[in-house]
MARSETI-633229 format. One line per 2 residues: for each residue x, y, z of C-alpha. Coordinates in steps of 0.5 Angstrom, whole numbers, padded with zeros to 4 digits. Each point is the difference from the previous one (the first is absolute). Layout:
% residues N
X,Y,Z | ...
% end
This chain:
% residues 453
0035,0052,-0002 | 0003,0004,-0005
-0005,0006,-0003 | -0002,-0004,-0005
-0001,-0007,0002 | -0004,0005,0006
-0004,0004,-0005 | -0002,-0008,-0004
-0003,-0002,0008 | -0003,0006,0000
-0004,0000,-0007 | -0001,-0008,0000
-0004,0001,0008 | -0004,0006,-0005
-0002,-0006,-0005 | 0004,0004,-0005
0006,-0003,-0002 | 0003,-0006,-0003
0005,-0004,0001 | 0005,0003,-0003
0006,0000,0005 | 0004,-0005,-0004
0003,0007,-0004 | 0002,0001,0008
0009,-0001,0000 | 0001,-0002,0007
0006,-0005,0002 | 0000,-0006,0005
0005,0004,0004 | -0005,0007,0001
-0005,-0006,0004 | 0006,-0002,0005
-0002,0003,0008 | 0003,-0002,0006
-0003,-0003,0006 | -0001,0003,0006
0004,0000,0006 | 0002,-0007,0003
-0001,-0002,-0007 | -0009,0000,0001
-0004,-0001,-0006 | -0006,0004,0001
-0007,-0002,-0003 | -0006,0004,-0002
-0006,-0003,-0001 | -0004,0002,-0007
-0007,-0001,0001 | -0002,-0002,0006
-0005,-0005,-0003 | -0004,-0007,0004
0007,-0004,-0003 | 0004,0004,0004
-0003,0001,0006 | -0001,-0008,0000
0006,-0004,-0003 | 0004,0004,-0002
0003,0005,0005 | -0001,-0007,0005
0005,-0004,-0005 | 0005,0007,0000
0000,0001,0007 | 0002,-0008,0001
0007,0002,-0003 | 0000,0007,0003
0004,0001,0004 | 0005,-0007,-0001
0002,0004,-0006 | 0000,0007,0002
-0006,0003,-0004 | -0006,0005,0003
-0005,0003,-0003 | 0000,0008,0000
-0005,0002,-0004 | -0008,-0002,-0003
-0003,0004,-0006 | -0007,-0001,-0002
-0004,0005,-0004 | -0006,-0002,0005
0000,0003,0006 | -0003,-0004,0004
0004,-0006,-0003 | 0007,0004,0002
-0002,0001,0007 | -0003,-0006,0001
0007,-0002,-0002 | 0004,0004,0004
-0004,-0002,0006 | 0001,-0008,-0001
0007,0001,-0003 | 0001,0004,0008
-0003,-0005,0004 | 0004,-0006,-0004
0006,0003,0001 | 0000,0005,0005
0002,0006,-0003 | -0003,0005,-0004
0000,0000,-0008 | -0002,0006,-0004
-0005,0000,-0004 | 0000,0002,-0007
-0006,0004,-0004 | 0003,-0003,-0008
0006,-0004,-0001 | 0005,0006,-0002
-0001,0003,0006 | 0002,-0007,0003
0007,0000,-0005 | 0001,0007,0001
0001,-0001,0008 | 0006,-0004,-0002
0000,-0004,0005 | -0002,-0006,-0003
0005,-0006,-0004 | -0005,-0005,-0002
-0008,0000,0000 | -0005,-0005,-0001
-0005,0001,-0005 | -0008,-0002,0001
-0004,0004,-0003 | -0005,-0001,-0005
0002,-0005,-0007 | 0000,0006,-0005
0005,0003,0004 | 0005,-0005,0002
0004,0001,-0005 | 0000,0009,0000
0000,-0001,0007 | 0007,-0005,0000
0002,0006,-0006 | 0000,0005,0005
0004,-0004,0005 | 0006,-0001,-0004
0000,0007,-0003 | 0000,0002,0008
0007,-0005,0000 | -0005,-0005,0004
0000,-0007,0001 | -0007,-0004,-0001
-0004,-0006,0002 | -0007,0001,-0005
-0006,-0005,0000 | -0003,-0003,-0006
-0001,0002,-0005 | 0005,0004,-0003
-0004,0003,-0005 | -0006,0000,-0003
0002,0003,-0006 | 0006,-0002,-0005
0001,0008,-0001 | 0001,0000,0008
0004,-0007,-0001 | 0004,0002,-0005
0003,0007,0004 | 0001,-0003,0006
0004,-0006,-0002 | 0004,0004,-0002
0001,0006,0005 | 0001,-0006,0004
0006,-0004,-0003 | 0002,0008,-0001
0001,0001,0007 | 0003,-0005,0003
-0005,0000,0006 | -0002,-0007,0004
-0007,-0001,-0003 | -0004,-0006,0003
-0007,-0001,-0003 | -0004,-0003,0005
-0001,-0007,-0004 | 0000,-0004,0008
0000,-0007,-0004 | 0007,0001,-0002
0003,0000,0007 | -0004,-0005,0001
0004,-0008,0003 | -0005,-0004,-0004
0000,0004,-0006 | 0007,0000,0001
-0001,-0008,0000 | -0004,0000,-0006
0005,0005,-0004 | 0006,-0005,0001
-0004,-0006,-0002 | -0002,0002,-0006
0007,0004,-0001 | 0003,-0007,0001
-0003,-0003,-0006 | -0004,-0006,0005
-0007,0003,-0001 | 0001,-0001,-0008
-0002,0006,-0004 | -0006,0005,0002
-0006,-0003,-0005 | -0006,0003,0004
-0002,0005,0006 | -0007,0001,0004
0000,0006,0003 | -0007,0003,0004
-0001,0005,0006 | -0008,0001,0003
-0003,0002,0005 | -0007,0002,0002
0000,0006,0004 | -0005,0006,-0002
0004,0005,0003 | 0007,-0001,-0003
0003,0005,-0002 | -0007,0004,0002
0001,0005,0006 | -0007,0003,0000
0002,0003,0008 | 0006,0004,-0003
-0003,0002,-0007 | -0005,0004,0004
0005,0003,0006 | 0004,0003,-0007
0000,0007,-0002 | 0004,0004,-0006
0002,0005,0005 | 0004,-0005,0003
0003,-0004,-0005 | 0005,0003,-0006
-0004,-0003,-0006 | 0004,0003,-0006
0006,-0003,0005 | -0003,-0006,-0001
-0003,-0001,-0007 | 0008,0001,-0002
0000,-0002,-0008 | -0007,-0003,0000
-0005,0004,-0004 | -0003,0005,0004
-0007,-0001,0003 | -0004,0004,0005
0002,-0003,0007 | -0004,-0006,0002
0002,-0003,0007 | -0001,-0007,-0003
0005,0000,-0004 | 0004,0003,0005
-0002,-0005,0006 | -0002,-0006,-0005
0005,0001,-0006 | 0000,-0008,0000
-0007,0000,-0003 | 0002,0005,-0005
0005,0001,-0007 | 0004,0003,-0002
0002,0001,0008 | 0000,-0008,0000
0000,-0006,-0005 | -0003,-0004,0007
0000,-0007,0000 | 0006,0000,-0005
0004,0005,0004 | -0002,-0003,0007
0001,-0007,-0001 | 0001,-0002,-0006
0007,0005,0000 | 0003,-0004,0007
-0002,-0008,-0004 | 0003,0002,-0008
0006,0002,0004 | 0001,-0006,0002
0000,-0003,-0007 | 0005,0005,-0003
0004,-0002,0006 | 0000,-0007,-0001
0000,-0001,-0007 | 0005,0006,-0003
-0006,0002,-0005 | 0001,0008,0003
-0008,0001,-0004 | -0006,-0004,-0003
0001,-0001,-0008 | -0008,0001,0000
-0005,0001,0004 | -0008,-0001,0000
-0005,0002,0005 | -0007,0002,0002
-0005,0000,0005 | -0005,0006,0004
-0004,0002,0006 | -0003,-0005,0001
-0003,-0001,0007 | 0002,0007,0003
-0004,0006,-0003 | 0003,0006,0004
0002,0005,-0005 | 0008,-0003,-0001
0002,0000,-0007 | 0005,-0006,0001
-0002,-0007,0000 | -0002,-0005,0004
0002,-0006,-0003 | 0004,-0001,-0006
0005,-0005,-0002 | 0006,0000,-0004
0003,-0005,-0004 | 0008,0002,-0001
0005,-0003,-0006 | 0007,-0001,0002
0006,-0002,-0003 | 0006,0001,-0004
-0002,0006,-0007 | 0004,-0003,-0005
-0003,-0007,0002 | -0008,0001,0001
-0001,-0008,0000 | 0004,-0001,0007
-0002,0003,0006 | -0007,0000,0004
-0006,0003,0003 | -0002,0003,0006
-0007,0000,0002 | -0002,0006,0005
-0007,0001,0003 | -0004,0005,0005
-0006,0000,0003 | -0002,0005,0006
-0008,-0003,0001 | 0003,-0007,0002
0006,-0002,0004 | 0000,-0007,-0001
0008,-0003,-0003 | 0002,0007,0004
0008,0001,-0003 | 0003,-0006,-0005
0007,0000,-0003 | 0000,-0006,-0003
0006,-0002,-0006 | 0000,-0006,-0003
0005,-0004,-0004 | -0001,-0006,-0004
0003,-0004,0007 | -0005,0003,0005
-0002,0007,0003 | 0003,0005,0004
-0006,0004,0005 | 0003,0004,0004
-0008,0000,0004 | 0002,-0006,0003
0009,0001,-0001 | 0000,-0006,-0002
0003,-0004,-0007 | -0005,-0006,-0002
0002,-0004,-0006 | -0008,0001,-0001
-0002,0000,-0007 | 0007,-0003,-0002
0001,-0005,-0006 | -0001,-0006,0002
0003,-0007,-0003 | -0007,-0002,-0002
-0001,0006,-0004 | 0008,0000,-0001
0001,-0007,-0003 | -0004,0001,-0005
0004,0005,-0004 | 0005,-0003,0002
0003,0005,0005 | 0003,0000,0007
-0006,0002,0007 | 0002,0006,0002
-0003,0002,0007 | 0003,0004,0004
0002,-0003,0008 | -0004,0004,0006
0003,0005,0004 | -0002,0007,0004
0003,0006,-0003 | 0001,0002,0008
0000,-0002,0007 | -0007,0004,0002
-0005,0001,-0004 | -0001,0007,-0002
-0006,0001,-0004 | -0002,0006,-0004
-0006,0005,0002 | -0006,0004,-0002
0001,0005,0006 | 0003,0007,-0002
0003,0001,0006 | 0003,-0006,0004
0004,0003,0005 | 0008,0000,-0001
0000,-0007,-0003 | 0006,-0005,-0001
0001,0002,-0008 | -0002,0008,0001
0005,0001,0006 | 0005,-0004,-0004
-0001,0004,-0006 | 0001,0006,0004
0006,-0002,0003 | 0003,-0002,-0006
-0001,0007,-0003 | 0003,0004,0006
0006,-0004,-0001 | 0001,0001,-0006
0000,0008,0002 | 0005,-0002,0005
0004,-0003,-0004 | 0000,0004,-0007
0003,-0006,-0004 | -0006,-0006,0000
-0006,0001,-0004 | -0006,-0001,0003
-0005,-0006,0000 | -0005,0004,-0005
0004,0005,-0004 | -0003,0005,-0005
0000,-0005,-0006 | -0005,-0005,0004
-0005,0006,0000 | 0001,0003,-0006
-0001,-0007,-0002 | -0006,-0003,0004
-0004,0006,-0002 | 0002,0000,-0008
-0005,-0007,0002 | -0005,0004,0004
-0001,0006,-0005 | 0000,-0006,-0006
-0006,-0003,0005 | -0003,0007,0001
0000,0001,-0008 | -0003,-0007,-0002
-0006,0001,0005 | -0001,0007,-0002
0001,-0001,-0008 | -0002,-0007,-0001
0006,0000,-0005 | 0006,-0005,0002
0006,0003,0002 | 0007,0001,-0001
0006,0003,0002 | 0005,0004,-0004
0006,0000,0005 | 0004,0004,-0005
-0005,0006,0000 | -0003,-0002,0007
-0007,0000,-0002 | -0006,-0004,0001
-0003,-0002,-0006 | -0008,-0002,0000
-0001,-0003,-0008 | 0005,0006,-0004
-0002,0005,0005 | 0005,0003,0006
-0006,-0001,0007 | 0001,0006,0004
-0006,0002,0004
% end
């Protein structure tokens, strides 16, 4: 990194600095790294993190070697956490990887092309900066950002760079989204005129690690490190450990769930972001001092600016207190629905001639077919091994490095976009306003006001 992109790092770990490095003159060109010998791609891993440990480096490690890729490197500011990474990486692969204290040390080693980035939400985006200042490559998980302040200046350092980025938006590799995208995009659906959507669960311990909260301790953590730009506060091994729980570290429901399902919406329907959104909800079942909510729904208004009479809505609901419904992404149209719960096209709801020939109009109810050979049903396991969609996922980023020239799956816009969405959510819930975006400006607005905190 440069002096000056070093020194920003440096205050933005302190809880000082804003971001400011778009003042920063950096080309594309001064990103460009060589591969190493026998044309190895090297991978750090930032952030040693359950999602890492569980799905991510299996799905990695499933392409590995056919593609000429290898870990060299795993940075994580938690002691514990790095080594128990170095000792994992060592027993899957059979060799040594160092160890890294914080992720400057692990760029200034410099023997790293590409990293995967599973750290906290509020650091996705800093963190993926950090990459591509180091001439990095990046797979980052959702969300992108948790503010449109981080959103912003990511997006843009990224689509600076050139860097290969790929938001670990899994669905997006997906054969049955894929199956779903192209009958849509194929005009046979009819147009989009509403969209269900909901995640629950019931499991008091999610996003609730007691065992660890206890075992932490500053002295073996970089606090500063790790509030990054977020206002300073004494350290508190919740908001390390359980950041989920906690804002402005997470949005939690909005930024975990919700993120991977509104994608899907942007995909399929073109509208990159929400003409509107209204939200509410509230902890209503777990009373264990988080500050996200427990429950919430969200009601979207999608559609064309200029046109406010066409368009449709998306109705997104969560609950962590009762798992009955599980994950639902249901799109109807006026010939029936697409679930891609069961993957199936129904003309379920379709006009029918009864209710047609009275107005004079034609049936429409669209012919039943599966959008793929083998169900694949969603899940509200975090961590569900190196499953079909994450290892495709994985796969196409790693290609895309390999290759130069092909844009990834879930490129850097389908993550600013999802998480414009996330932070219109997150605003309406905490104003109680109605929200909008002003693409221009790049700012949510809660009523007339730009939401920040």
């Amino acid at each position: 990194m440069s002096n000056s992109r070093r020194k920003f790092i440096k205050n933005a770990s302190l809880g000082t600095a804003a971001l400011g490095m778009a003042s920063l003159n950096i080309s594309a060109k001064s990103y460009s790294r060589i591969l190493g010998s026998n044309n190895l791609v090297r991978v750090g891993i930032v952030g040693f993190s359950d999602r890492a440990r569980n799905t991510l480096i299996p799905a990695f490690l499933q392409h590995s070697e056919e593609l000429n890729f290898e870990f060299t490197g795993v940075s994580d500011i938690w002691k514990r956490r790095r080594n128990e990474g170095a000792d994992y990486l060592k027993e899957l692969t059979g060799y040594k990887v160092k160890a890294f204290e914080n992720n400057e040390a692990l760029y200034d080693s410099k023997n790293v092309d590409a990293v995967m980035i599973s750290t906290a939400d509020f650091q996705h985006a800093l963190h993926t900066i950090e990459a591509v200042d180091a001439g990095c490559d990046a797979y980052v998980e959702k969300p992108l950002a948790e503010t449109m302040e981080d959103n912003r200046e990511v997006k843009k350092i990224v689509e600076r760079s050139g860097r290969i980025i790929q938001i670990g938006s899994q669905r997006r590799s997906g054969s049955n989204y894929h199956a779903a995208y192209d009958f849509i995009q194929s005009g046979k659906f009819g147009p989009i005129t509403m969209v269900e959507m909901s995640w629950n669960v019931n499991q008091p311990g999610r996003w609730r690690r007691p065992e660890l909260v206890a075992d932490l301790r500053e002295s073996d953590v970089d606090w500063k490190r790790y509030i990054l730009n977020r206002p300073y506060e004494s350290f508190d091994p919740r908001k390390y450990i359980e950041y989920r729980l906690f804002w402005p570290y997470s949005s939690g429901i909005p930024g975990q769930w919700m993120s991977h399902q509104i994608d899907t919406v942007h995909w399929f329907s073109g509208f990159s972001y929400p003409r509107s959104v209204s939200a509410n909800g509230g902890i209503y079942a777990w009373h264990d001092g988080r500050t996200n909510f427990d429950t919430m729904t969200a009601v979207f208004d999608y559609g064309p600016s200029d046109d406010l009479n066409t368009g449709f809505q998306v109705v997104y609901s969560s609950r962590m207190h009762n798992s009955a419904g599980g994950v639902k992404e249901i799109y109807y149209s006026n010939g029936g629905e697409l679930n891609l719960d069961t993957n199936q096209v129904t003309p379920t709801g379709g006009l029918t001639e009864k209710y047609a020939s009275s107005m004079g109009m034609e049936p429409n109810l669209l012919q039943e077919f599966s959008l793929v050979a083998e169900n694949v049903q969603a899940s509200t396991d975090a961590n569900t091994g190196a499953d079909t969609m994450t290892s495709k996922h994985m796969r196409n980023w790693m290609e895309c490095v390999r290759d130069r020239n092909k844009e990834t799956n879930a490129p850097i816009r389908a993550g600013y976009y999802h998480s414009v969405a996330n932070i219109m959510v997150t605003a309406a819930l905490r104003t109680g306003k109605k929200v909008t975006f002003n693409e221009e400006a790049g700012v949510v607005l809660a009523g007339e006001n730009t939401f920040k905190y």
